[in-house]
Backbone as a printed PyTorch tensor [residue, N CA C, xyz], in Angstrom:
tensor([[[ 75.3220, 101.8530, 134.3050],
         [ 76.2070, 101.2890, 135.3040],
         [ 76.0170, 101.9040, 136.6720]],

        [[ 75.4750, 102.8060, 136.9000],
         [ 74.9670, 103.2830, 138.1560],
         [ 74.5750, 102.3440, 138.9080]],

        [[ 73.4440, 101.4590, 138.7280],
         [ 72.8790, 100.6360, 139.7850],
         [ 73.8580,  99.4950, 140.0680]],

        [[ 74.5870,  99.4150, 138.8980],
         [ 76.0170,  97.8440, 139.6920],
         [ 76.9160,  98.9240, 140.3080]],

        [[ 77.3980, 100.2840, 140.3150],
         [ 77.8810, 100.9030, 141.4400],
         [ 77.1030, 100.8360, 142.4790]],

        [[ 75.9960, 101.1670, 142.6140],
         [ 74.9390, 101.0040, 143.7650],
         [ 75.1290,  99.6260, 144.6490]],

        [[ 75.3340,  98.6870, 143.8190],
         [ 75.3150,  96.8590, 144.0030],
         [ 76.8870,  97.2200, 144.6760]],

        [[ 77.5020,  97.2000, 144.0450],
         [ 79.6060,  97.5080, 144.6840],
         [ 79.7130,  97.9490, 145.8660]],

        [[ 78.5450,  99.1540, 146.0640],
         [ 78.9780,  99.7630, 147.4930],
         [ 78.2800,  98.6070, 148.2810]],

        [[ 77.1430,  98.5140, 148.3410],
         [ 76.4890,  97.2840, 149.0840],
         [ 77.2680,  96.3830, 149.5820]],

        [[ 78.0370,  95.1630, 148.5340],
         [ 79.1180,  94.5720, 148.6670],
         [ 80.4740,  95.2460, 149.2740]],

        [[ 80.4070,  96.0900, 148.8770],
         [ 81.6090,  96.8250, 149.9260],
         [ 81.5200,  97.1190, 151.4060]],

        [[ 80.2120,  97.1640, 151.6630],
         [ 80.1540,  97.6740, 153.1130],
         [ 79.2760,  96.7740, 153.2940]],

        [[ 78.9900,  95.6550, 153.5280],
         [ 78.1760,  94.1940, 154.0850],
         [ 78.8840,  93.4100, 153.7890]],

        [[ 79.8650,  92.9750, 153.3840],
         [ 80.3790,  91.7670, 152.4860],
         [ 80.8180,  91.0960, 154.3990]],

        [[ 81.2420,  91.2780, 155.2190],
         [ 81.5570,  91.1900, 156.7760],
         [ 79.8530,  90.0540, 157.3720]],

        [[ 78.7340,  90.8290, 156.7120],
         [ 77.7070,  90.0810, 157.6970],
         [ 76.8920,  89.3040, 156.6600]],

        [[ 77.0330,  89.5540, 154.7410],
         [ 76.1220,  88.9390, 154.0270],
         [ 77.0300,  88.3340, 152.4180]],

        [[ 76.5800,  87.4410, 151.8360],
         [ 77.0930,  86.7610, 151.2470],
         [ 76.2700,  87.2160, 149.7830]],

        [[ 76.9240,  87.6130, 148.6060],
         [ 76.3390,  88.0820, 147.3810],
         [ 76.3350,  87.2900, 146.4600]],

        [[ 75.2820,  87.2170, 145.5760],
         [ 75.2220,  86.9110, 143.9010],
         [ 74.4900,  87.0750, 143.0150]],

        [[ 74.8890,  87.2820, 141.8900],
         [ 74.4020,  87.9970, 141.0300],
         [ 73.9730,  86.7260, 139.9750]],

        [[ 72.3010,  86.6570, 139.9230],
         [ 71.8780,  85.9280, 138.9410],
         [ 71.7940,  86.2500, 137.4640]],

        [[ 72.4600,  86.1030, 136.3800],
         [ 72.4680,  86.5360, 135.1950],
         [ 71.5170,  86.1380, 134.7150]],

        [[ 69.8400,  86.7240, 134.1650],
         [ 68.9390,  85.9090, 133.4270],
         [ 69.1400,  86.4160, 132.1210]],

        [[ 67.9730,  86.2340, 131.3180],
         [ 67.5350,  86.8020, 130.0040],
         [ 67.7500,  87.7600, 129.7860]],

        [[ 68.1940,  88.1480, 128.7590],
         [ 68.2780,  90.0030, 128.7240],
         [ 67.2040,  90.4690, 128.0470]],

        [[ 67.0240,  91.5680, 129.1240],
         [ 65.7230,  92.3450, 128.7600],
         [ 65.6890,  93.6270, 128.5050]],

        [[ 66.7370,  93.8710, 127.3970],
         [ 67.0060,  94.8940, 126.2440],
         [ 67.7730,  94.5070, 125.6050]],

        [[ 67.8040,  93.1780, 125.1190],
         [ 68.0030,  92.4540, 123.7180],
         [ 68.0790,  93.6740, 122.5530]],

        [[ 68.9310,  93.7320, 121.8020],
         [ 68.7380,  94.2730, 120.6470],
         [ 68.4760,  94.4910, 119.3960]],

        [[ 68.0520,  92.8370, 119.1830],
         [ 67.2720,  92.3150, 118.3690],
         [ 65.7640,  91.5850, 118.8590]],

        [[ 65.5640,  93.1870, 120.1520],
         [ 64.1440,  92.8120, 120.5400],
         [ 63.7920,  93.8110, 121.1090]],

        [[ 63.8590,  94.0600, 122.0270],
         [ 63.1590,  95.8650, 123.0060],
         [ 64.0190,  96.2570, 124.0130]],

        [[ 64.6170,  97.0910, 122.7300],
         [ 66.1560,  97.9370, 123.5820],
         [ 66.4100,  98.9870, 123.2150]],

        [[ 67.0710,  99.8940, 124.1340],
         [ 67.4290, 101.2720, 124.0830],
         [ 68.2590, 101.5870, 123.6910]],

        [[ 68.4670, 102.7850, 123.2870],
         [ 69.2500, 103.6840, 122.5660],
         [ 70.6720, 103.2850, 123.4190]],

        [[ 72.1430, 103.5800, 122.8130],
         [ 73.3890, 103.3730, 123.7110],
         [ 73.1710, 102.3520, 124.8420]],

        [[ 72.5840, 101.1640, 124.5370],
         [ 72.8840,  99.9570, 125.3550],
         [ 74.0840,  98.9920, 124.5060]],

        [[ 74.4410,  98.2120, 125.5480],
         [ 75.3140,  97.2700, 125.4420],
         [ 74.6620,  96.4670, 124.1800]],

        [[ 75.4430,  96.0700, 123.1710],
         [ 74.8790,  95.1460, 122.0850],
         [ 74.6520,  93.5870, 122.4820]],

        [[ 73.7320,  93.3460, 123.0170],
         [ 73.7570,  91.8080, 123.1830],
         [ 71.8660,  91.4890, 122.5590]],

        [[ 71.9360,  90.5720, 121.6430],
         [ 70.7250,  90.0230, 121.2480],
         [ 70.2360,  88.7660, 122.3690]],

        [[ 68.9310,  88.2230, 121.5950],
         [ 68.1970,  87.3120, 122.5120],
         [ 69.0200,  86.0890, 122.5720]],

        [[ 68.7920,  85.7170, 123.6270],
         [ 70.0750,  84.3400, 123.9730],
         [ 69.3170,  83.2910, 123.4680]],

        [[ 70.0050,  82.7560, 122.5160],
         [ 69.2940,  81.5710, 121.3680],
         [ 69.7020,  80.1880, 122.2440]],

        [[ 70.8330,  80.2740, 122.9440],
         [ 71.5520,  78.7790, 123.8100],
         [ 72.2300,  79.4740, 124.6460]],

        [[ 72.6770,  77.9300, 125.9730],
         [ 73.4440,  78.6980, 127.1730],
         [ 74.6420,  79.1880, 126.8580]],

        [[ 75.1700,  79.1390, 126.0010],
         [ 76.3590,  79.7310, 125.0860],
         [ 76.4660,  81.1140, 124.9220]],

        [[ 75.3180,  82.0740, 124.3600],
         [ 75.3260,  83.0840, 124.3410],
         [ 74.8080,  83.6520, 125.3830]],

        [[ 74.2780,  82.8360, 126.3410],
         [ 73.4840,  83.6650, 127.7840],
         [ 75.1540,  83.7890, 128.5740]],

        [[ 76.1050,  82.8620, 128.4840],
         [ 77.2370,  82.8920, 129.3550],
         [ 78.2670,  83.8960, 128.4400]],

        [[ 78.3680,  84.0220, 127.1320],
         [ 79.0550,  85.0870, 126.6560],
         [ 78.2280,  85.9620, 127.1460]],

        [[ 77.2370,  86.4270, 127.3100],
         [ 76.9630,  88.1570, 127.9200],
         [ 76.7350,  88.5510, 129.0130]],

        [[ 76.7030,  87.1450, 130.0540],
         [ 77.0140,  87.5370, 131.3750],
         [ 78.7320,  87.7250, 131.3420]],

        [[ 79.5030,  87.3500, 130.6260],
         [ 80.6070,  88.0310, 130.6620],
         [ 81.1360,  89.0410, 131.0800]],

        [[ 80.0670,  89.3070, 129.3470],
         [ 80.1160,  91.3140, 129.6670],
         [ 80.0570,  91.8150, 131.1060]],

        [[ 78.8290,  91.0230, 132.0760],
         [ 78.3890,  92.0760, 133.5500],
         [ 80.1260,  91.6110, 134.5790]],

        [[ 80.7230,  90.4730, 133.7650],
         [ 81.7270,  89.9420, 134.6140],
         [ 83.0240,  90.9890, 134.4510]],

        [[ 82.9690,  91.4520, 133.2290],
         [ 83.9520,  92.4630, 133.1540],
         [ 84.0510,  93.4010, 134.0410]],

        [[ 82.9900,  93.9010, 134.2700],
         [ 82.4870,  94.8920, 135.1490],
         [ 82.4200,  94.7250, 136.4990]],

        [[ 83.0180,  93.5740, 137.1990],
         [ 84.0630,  93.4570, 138.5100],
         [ 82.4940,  93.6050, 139.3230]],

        [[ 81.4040,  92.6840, 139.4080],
         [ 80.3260,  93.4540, 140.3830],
         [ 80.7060,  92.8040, 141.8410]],

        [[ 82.0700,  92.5230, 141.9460],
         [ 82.5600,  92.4870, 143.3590],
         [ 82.0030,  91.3030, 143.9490]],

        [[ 81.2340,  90.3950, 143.0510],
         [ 80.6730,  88.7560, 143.3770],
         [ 80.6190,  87.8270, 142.6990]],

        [[ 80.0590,  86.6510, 142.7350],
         [ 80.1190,  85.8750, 142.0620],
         [ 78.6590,  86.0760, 141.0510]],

        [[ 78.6650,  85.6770, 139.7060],
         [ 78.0960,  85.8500, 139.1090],
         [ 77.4260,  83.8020, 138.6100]],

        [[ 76.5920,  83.8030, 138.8120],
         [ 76.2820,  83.1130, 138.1660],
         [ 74.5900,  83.1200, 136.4550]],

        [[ 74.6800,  81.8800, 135.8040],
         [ 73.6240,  82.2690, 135.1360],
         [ 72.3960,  81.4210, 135.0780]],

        [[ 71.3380,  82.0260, 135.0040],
         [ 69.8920,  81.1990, 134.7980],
         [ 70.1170,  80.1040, 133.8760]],

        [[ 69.2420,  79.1670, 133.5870],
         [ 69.2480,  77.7130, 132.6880],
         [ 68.4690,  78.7640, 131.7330]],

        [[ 68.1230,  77.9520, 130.3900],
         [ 67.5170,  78.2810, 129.2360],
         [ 66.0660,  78.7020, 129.6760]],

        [[ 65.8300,  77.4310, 130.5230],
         [ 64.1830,  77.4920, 130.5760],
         [ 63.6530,  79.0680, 131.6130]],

        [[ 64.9440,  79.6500, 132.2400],
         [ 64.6150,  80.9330, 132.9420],
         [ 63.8300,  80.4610, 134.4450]],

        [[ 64.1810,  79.2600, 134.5920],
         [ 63.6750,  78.7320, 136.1670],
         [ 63.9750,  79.9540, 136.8360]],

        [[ 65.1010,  80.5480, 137.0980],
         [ 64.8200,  81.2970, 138.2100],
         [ 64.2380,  82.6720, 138.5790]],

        [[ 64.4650,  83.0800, 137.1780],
         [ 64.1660,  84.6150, 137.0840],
         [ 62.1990,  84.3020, 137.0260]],

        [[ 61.7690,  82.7890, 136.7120],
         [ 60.4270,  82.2160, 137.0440],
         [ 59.9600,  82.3350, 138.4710]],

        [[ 60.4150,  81.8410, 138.9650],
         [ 60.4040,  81.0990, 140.3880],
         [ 60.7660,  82.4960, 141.4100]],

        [[ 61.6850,  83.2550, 140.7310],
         [ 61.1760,  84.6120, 141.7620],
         [ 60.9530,  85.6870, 140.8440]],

        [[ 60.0410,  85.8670, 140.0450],
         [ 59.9360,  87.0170, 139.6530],
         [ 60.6230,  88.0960, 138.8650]],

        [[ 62.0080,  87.8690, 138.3430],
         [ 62.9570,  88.7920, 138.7640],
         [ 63.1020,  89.4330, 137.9230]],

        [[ 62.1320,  89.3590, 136.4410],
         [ 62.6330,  89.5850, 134.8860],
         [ 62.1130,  91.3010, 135.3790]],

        [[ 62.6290,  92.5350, 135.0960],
         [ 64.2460,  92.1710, 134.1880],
         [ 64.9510,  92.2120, 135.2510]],

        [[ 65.1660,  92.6180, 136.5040],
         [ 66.0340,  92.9770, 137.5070],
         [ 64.9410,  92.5230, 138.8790]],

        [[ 65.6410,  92.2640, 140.0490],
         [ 64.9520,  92.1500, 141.3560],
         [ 66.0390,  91.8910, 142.3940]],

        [[ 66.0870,  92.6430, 143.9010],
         [ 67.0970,  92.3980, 145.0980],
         [ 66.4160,  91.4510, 145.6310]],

        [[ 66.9500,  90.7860, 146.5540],
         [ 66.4810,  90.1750, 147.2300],
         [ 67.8270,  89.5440, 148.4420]],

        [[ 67.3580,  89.4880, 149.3410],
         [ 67.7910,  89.4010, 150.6020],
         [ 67.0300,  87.5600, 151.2910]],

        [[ 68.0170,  86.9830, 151.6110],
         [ 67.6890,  85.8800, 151.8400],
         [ 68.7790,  84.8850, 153.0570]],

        [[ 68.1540,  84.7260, 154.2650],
         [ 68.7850,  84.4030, 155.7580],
         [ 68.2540,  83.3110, 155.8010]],

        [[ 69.2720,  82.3800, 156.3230],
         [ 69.2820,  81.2330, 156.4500],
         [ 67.9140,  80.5210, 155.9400]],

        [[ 67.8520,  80.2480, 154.4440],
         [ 66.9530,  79.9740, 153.5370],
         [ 65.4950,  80.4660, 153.3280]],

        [[ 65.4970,  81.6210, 153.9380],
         [ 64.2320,  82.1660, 153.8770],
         [ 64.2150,  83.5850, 152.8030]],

        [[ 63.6740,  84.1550, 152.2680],
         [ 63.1420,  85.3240, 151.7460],
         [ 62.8990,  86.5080, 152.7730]],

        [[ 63.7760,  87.6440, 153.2760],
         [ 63.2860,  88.0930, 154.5660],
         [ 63.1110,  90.0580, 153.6820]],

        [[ 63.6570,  89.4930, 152.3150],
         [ 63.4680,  91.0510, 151.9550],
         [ 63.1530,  90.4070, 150.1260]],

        [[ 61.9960,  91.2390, 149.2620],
         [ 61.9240,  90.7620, 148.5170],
         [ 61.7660,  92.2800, 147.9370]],

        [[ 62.7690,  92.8770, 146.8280],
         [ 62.4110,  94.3140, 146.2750],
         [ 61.5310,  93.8880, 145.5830]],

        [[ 61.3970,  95.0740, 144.5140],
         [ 60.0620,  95.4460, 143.5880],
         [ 61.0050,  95.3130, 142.1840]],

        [[ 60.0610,  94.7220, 141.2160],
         [ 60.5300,  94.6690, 139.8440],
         [ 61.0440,  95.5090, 139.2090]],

        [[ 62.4620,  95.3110, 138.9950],
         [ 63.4280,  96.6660, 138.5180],
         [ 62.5890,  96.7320, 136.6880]],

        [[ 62.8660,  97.9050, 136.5220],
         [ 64.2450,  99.1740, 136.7630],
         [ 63.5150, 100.1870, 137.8600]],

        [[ 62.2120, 100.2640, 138.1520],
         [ 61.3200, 101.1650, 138.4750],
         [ 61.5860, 100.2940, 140.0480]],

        [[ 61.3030,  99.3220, 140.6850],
         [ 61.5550,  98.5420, 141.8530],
         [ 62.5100,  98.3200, 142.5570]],

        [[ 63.6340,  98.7870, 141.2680],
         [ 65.2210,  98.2110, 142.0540],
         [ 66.0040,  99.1490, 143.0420]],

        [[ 66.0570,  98.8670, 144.3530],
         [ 66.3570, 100.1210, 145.5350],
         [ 67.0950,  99.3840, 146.2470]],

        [[ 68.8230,  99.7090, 146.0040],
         [ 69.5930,  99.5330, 146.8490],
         [ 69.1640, 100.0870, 148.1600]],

        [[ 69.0870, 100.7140, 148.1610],
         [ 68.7140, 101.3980, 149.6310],
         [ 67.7740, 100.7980, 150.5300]],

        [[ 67.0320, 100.2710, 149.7820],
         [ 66.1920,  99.1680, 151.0130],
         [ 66.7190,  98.2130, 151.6920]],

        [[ 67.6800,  97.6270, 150.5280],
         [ 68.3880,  96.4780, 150.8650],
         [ 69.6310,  96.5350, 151.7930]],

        [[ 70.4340,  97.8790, 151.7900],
         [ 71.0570,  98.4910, 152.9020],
         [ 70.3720,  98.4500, 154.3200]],

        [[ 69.1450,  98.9590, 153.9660],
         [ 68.2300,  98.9800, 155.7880],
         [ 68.2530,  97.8510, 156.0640]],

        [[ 68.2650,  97.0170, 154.9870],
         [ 67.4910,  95.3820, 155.9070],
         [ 68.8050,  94.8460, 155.9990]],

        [[ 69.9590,  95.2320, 155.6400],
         [ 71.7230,  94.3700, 155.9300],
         [ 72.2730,  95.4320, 157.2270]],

        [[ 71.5340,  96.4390, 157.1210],
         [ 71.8650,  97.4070, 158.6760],
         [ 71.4640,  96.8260, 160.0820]],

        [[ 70.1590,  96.2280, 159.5960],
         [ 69.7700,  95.1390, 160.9580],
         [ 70.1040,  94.5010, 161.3130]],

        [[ 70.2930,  93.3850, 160.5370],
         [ 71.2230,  92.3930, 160.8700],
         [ 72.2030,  92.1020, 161.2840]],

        [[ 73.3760,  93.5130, 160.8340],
         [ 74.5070,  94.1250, 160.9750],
         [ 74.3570,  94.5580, 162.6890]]])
């Protein structure tokens, strides 16, 4: 839960100049697939049924936005890259900040510099 604190403060201190959301895709530490020790129990999402019960779960967890979720076919987490995690920053329909493929890519802190500018 560190990095959705990381995500909270973000939203806490930009929410004035930038607009948030949180794309729920595939989970990629399934636990009836390649997952770690003391993770959240959620298996591979068989229908949009169980992809929207476990974005739940991230809904419990107040990430201070709107949450929405990917389709089955994973169009979006396709279309940008994003499996398992990715920021991204996006002004008046353009791509103006694109992070690096989390968990190793994912840097609030970049995404702070580039909402400081704008700001």
């Amino acid at each position: 839960l560190f990095k959705l604190d990381q995500f909270k403060q973000l939203v806490k201190d930009f929410s004035d100049v930038a607009d948030f959301l949180v794309v729920y895709l595939a989970e990629a530490h399934a636990t009836d697939a390649w997952a770690f020790e003391n993770n959240i129990d959620i298996s591979v999402h068989k229908n949009l049924e169980e992809r929207l019960a476990a974005a739940r779960t991230l809904v419990k967890e107040d990430p201070l936005c709107p949450v929405v979720v990917d389709e089955m076919t994973n169009i979006t987490a396709s279309k940008y890259g994003a499996l398992p995690e990715r920021l991204y920053v996006i002004q008046s329909g353009k791509v103006i900040y694109q992070g690096g493929i989390g968990p190793w890519g994912y840097n609030p802190e970049e995404v702070r510099k580039v909402l400081e500018k704008i700001n």
